[in-house]
N, C-alpha and C positions, 0 to 999 in steps of 0.2 A: 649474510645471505649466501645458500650456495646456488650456483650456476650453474646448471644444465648445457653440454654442448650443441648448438645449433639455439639456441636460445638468447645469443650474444647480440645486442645490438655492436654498434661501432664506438660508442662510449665504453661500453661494456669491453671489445677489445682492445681498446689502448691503454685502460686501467690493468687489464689479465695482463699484458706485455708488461706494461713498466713495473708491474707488480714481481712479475718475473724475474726482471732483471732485478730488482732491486733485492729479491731474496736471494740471487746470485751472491750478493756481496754482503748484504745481514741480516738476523733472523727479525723476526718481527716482534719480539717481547716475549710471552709466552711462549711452554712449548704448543700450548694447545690449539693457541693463536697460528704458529708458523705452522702445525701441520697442515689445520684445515685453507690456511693461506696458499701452502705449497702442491696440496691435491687440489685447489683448482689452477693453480697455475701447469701442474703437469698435465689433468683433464683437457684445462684449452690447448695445450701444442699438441695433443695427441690430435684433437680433434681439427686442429686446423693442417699436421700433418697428413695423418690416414684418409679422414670425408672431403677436406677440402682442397688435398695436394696442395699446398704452400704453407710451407715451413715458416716460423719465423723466430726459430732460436737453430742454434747452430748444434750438431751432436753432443760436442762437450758441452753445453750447456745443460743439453736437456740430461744429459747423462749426471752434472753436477747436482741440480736439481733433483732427480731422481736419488739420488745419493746421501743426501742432505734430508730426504724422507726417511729412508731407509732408518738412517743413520737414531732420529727422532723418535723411531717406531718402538727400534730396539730397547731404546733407552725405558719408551714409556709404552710397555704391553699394552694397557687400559685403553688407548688411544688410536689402537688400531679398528677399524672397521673392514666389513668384508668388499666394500665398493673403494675400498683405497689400492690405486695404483701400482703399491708393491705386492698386494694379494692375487694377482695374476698369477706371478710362480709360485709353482707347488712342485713336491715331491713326486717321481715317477713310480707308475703301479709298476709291479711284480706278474702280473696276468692282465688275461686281455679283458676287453671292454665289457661291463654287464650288456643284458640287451635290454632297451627299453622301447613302450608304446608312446607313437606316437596321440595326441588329443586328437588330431581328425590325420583319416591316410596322405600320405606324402603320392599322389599321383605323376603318373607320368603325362606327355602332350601330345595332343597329336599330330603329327608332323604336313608341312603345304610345301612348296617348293616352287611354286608360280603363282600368275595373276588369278590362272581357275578357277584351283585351288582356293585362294582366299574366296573367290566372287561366289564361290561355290557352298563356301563357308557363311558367309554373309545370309545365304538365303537360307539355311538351314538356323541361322540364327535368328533372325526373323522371324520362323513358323513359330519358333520353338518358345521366344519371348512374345509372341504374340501381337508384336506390335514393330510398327517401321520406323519408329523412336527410338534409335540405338546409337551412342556412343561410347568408340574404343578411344581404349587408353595402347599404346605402344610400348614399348622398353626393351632393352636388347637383351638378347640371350645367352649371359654370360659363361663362360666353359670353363666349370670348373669343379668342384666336390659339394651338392647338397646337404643342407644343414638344414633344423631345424631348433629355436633356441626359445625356450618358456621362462616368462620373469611372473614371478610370486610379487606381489606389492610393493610390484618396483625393483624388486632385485634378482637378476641372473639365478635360474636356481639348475637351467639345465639346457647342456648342449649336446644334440646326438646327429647320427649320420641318416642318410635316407631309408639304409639297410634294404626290407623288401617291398616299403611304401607303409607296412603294418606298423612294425620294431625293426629300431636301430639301435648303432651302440652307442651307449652314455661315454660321450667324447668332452663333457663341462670342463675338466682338469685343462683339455687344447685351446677348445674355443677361450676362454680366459687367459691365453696366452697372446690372443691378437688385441691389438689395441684400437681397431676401427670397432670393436663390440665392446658397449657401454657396457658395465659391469651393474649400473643402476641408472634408472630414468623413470623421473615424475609422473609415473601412470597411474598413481594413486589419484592425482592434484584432478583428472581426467573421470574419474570413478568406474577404471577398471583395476580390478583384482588380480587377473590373472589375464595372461595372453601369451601365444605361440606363434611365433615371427618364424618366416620360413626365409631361408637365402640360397649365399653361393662362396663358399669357399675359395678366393681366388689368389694368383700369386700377381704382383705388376711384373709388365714384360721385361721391364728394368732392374729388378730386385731378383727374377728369375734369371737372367743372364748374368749379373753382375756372382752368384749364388753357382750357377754351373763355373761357372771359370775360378770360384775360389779352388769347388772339387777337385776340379783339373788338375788346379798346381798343387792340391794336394794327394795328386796320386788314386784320386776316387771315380769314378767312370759319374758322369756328367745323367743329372734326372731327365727323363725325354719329353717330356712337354710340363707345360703349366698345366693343365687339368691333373694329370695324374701326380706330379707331385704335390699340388694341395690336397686331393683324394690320401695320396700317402701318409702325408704329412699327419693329418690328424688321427690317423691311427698308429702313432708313435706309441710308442708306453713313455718315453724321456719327455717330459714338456718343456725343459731346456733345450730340448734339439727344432722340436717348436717353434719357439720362440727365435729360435737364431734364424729360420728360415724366413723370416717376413712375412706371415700370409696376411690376406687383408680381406674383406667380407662385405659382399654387396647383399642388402636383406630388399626382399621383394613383392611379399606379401602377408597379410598379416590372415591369419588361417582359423585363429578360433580366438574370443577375449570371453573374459566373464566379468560383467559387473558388479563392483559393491553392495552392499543392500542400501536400496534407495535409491542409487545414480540411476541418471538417464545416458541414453546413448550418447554421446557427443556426433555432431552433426558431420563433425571429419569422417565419421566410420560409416557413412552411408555411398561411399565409390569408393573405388580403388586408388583412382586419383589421389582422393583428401587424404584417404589413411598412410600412403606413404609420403605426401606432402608432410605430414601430419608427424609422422617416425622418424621424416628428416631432420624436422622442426627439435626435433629432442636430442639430436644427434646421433641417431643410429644412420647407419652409410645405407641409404636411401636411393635408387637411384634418380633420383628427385629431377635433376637437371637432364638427363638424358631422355626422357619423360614427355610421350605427346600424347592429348588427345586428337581424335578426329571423329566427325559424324557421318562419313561415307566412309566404303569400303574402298573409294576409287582415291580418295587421299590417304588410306592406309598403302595401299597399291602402289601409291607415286613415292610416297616416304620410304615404304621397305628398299626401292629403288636406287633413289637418292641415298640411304646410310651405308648400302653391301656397299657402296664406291666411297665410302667414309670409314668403313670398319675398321683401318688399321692404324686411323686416330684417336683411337681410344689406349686410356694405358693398359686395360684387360683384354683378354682375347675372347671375342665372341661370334658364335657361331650363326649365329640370326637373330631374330625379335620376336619378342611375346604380344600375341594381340590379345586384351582382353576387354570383354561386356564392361563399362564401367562401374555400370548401376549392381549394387550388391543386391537390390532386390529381384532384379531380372536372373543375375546369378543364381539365384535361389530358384527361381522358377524354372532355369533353363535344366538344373540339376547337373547329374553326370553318371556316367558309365561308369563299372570296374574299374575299368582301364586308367579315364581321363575324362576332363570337366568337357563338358560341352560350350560352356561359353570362352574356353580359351585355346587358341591353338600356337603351335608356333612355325615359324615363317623359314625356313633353312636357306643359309647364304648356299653359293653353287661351290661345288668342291678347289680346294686351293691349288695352283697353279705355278710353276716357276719354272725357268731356262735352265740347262747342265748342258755339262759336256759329258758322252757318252768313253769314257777313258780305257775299258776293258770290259771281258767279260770272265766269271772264273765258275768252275763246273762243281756243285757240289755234290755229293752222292748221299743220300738219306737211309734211314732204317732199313726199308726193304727195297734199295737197289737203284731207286731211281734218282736219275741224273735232272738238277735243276739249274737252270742255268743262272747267274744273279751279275745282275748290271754296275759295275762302281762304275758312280759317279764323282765332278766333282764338289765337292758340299754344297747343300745351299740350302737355305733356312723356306720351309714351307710350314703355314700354320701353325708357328712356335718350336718346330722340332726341324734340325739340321738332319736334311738327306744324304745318306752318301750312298748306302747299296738299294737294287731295287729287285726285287724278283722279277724272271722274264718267262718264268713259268717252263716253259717250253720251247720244243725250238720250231713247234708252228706259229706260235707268237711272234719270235725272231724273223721268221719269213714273210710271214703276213703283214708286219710290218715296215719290213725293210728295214730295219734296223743295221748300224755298220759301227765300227770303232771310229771314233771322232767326230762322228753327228752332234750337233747339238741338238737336243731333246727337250722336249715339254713334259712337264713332272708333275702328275698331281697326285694330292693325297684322297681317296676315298674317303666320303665320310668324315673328312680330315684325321684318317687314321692310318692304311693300309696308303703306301706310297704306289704308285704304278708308272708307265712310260706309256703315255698318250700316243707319241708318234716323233719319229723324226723330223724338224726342220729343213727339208729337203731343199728349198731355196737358199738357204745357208752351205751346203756344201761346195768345199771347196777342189775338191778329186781327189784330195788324201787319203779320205775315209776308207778302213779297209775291212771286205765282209767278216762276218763272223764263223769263224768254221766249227762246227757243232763235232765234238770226239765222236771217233766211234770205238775206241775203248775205255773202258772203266780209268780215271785220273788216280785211283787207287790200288785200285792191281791189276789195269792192263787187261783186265781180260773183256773178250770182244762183247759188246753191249747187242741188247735186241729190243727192237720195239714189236707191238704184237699187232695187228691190222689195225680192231679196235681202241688202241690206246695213243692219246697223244706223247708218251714219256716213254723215254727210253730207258732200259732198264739193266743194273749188273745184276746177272742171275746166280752170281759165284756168293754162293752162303758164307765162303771164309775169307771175302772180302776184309782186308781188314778196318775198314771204315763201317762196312755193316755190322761184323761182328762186335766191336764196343756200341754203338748205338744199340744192336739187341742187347746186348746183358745188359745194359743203362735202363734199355722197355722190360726188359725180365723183370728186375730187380728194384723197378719203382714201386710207390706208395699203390699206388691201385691196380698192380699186379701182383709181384709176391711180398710187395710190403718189405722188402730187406733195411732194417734201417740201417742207416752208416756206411750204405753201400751206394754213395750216390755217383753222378758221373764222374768225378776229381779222381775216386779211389777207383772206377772199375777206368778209366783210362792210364790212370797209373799204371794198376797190377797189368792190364794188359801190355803196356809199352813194356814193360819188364819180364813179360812171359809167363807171369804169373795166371794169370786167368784167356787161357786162350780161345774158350768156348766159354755160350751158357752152364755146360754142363758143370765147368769146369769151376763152376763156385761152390760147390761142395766138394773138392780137391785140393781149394789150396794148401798153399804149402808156409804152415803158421810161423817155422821157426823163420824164415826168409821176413816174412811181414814185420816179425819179433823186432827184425832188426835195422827196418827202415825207419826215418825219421818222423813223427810225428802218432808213432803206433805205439804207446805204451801199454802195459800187460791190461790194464783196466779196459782202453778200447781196443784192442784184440781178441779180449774176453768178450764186451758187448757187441762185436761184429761177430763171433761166433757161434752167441746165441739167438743172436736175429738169422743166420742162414741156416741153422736147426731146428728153429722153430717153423720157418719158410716152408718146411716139407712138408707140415700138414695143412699148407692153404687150401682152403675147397678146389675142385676142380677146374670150375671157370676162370677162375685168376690163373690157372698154367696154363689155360688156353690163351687167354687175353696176354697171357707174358710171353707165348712162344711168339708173337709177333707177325699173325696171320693176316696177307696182307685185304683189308677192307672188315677187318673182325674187329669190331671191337666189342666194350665192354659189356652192353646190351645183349649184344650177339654169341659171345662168350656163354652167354649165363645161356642162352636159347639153346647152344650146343651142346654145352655141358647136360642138361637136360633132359638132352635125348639118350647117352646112350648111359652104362655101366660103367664102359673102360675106356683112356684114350684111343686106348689103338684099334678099337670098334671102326672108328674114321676109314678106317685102312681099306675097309669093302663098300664104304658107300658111295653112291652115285650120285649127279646131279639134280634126278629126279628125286630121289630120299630128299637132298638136302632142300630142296626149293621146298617141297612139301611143309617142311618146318615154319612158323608164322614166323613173319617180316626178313623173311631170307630171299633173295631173288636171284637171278641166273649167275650174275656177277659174281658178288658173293659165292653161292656155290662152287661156283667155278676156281676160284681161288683157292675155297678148301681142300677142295678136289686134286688141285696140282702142288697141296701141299704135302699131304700124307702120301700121296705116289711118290715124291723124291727118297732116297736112298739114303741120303744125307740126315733130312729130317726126320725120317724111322731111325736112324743109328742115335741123334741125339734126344728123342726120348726113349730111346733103352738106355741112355748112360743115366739119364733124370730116373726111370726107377730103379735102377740097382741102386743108384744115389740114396731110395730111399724116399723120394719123391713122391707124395699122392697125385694116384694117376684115376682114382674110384672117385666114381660118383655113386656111395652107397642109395642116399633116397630117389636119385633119377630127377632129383627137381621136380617133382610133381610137386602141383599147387593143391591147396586143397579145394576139393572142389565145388564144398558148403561156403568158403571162406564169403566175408562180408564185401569182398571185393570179385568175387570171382565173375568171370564175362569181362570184366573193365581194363582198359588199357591205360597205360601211363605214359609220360613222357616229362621229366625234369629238362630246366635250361637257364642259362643267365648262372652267375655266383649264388650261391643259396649260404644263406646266416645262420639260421636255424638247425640246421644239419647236416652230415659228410652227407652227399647224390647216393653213396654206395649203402646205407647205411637205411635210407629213404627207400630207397629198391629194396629192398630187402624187407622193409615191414610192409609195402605192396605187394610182395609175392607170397610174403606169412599168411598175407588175408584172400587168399587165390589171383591178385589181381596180376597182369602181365605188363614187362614196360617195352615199348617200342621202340627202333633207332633213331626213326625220324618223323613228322608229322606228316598224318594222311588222314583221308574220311573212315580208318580202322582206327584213329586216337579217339579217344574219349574224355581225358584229362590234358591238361600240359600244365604245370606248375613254374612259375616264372619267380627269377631270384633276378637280384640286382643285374643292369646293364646287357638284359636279353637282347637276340637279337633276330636274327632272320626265323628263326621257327615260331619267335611270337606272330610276327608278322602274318608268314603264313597261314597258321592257326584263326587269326583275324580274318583273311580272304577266305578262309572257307566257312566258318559260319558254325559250324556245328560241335568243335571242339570248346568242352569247358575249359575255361582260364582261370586257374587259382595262385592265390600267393598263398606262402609259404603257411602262413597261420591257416588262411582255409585248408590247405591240404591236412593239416593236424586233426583240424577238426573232423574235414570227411572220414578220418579213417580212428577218429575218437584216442588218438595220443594227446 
């Protein structure tokens, strides 16, 4: 008989143990005997280590065991099955991951953050099912990397990421590397055929520290949280690297099944509740025990309460709780948005919080000049991820704060992402603390900074800073500017410390025999770095605007200017009025442009860009066409996109006359949303009139 994990009575596990140990020390007769003896012996310890946390064989055992399959498999090919233990590891791709559809969209939640909020939700849930007969089910909101996993007749046939909610990447080769996901379970016995299990990629907070400190001592800079390196992780191409990492998988709901011919539904599959009771029951990591119902919103309300002051009893890291409608048929009824379901929303903890000492402050200086000032602290673990620097933005920040060297300070992470300084602990000081005096020249080259009425940053205005000028040719010389390959910041800070590239200009100068002769430059990439910065010259126009590094221009806005005129140096008479005139340009901007082409400096280094050889023409002027099937409509990309390079996207929207915007306004018409968007989705939702497409929709709109 085989056993199924979670299927074990207590007879059941003390037979799997003793059975264990005894194939510890001899085989069972047969080989065919010992295999199938030894894959449920490995099945159960997997399963009572990964779903159940308690171990009950020691690593060299399970590693023995393990080994002693292996060993079995080799011998007798025949004998191998795809649901056996050693079929986890596989060989790693050579490219990256297909894309595939998911069976129903991966949506996103919509976020509560108080009691209102929920009470507020509750009645909307109510209209909308019709009825005051409502029970939620609760479960926390684990942080970590979306998955999606479909079993064929019981057997694992496929694992992929959230990607845009449409298509994600076929990641089966990883997911089959963790061993809390059953590789097979008796869903036939059940008379479903087919079903699509949705989870959460997570690492424990124990296997992810024990995992950073191996890095450490080996010289590898430390991954910053558990969410992003299980996100990582599975888009490895190595599934040995994988594997070595731990991850472990909380599945959460079950999204779509198809029946047999002739089954009936099983009675589990009629709430949320039973079906993950139900998935427990089989062994998949369920979070079965974490798990409440309630029939008011006012004991969802006490519970959400009661767990945020429990949350960091858990061995995963989660970020809040998922309320959802129990009843799958209300579910049904209640429907859902684009976006997100209506009957489920989720509950967000308040952002994470911790004590430091405020130990200095050091002045950074950025691309175009301005001075940032950033807080070391001294370390301290907030939300999974050790803090030590913090940005202080400005030194109105610093003021308005009162901030001082030797405060201790309260640290939180936004979001649980972006760290910030809430405020000094000012009853903690003890008179030592000593203010912070904010430069008033450049930490780079001294020369005297300015700030301008309207701006809170102060700023070095000196272009041959030498901290600015490697950061520009770094902005020159990147992928979505002039595209130079091989020329990334390592080599344009090198050549510069060397004197080799002293300007942007100055990348179509260097001086090859010298490079010839440095370490790690052999004839093959000196040749491929040469023809990437000859090729670089016939970039369209907007990519040298966007790469001279103007400052509030970017890529958007690039293409708007490029647009307008024939020739870069057109710029050199226009006025604020001309440029405002331009759509989604406003005084600011203009303004910038304005005091760029008036500098002396900045007129000398695009005459050295064309003699270089440099395209400075915008032969068609960018006009769109103005039949095109898009023409009138405005765009806007945001979030990670799978489907295609942003730049690339833009470009078949302008083929068809349509226009892309900077930012979202009641002038958008489109905004296309790719994985882990953020504040312009948002916005785009408050106002009401902007259409919101994923990636597949926008194909479609524009018939690719």
């Amino acid at each position: 008989m085989v056993y199924f994990a979670g299927m074990y009575t207590s007879a059941d596990e003390k037979r799997l143990y003793d059975q264990a140990k005894q194939l510890l020390l001899n085989d069972a007769g047969s080989a065919s005997d010992t295999i199938l003896l030894l894959r449920e012996a490995i099945n159960y310890a997997d399963w009572k280590y990964y779903v159940q946390s308690d171990p009950v064989l020691a690593d060299k055992e399970y590693d023995d065991l393990y080994k002693k399959l292996k060993h079995l498999e080799d011998q007798y090919p025949e004998q191998v099955t795809a649901d056996s233990p050693t079929q986890r590891v596989a060989m790693g791709l050579s490219e990256r991951f297909p894309a595939v559809s998911h069976l129903v969209p991966m949506l996103s939640l919509e976020n509560t953050y108080n009691a209102e909020d929920l009470t507020d939700w509750d009645r909307k849930c109510r209209e909308l099912a019709e009825t005051d007969e409502l029970t939620y089910c609760v479960e926390p909101k684990y942080d970590g990397a979306s998955v999606s996993l479909v079993y064929d007749d019981g057997n694992l046939v496929r694992g992929a990421t959230r990607g845009d909610g449409v298509m994600g990447e076929d990641v089966t080769i990883n997911v089959k590397q963790i061993k809390a996901i059953p590789l097979s379970a008796p869903l036939l016995q059940y008379g479903i055929r087919q079903v699509e299990i949705r989870g959460e990629i997570v690492i424990h907070k124990k296997v992810f520290e024990t995992y950073n400190k191996q890095r450490i001592a080996d010289g590898q800079p430390p991954l910053a949280n558990p969410r992003n390196a299980a996100s990582g992780t599975l888009r490895i191409l190595d599934p040995s690297e994988v594997r070595k990492r731990g991850l472990n998988a909380i599945l959460y709901s079950i999204s779509d099944y198809t029946l047999a011919d002739g089954a009936v539904r099983p009675d589990v599959l009629k709430t949320h509740y039973g079906s993950l009771q139900w998935l427990y029951s089989m062994g998949f990591p369920a979070p079965a025990r974490e798990m409440k119902v309630f029939k008011t919103i006012d004991e969802v309300i006490a519970y959400c309460a009661d767990f945020e002051l429990r949350r960091d009893d858990l061995p995963f890291e989660v970020d809040g709780l998922v309320i959802k409608v129990n009843d799958y048929a209300l579910q049904d009824r209640m429907g859902m948005t684009s976006h997100h379901p209506r009957w489920a929303v989720a509950y967000k903890f308040k952002a994470r919080q911790a004590t430091s000492k405020l130990l200095r402050v050091e002045f950074q200086v950025g691309r175009v000049g301005s001075i940032t000032p950033v807080a070391k602290i001294e370390p301290v673990p907030i939300g999974g991820v050790t803090v030590s620097s913090v940005s202080l933005f400005n030194e109105d920040v610093i003021r308005e704060k009162d901030l001082r060297i030797g405060d201790t300070v309260l640290v939180e992470r936004a979001g649980d992402v972006i760290p910030y300084i809430v405020k000094p602990l000012t009853e903690l000081r003890t008179g030592d603390e000593q203010p912070i005096v904010y430069p008033t020249h450049c930490p780079a080259c001294a020369s005297l900074l300015e700030r301008l009425p309207d701006e809170a940053a102060w700023r070095c205005i000196n272009i041959n800073c030498p901290v600015q000028v490697a950061e520009r040719i770094i902005h020159f010389a990147s992928k979505d500017a002039m595209d130079i390959r091989s020329l990334g910041a390592a080599n344009v800070q090198k050549f510069h410390d060397l004197g080799l590239l002293p300007d942007i200009p100055g990348i179509y100068h260097i001086d090859w025999e010298r490079v010839k002769g440095m370490d790690g430059f052999g004839e093959k990439s000196v040749t491929n770095l040469q023809q990437a910065i000859e090729q670089s010259k016939g970039q369209p126009l907007y990519r040298v605007i966007f790469g001279l590094g103007i400052r509030h221009v970017g890529e958007t806005t690039a293409k708007t200017l490029a647009s307008a005129v024939v020739h870069l140096t057109d710029f050199y008479s226009w006025n604020i009025e001309q440029l405002s005139a331009l759509q989604d340009i406003g005084p600011k901007v203009a303004q910038s442009v304005v005091d760029f082409f008036a500098r002396d400096e900045n007129k000398r280094m695009i005459e050295l860009l064309q003699t270089a050889g440099v395209n400075l023409i915008n032969d068609h002027r960018g006009q769109r066409p103005a039949d095109g099937a898009l023409a009138g409509k405005t765009f806007l990309f945001t979030g990670t996109l799978s489907h295609f390079k942003r730049s690339d996207a833009e470009a078949m929207v302008e083929a068809k006359g349509g226009a892309i915007l900077g930012g979202v306004s009641s002038k958008l018409n489109y905004l296309i949303v790719g994985e882990d968007a953020g504040s312009k989705l948002e916005k785009a939702k408050k106002l009401g009139s902007v259409n919101i497409l994923t990636e597949v929709e926008f194909l479609d709109l524009i018939g690719s």
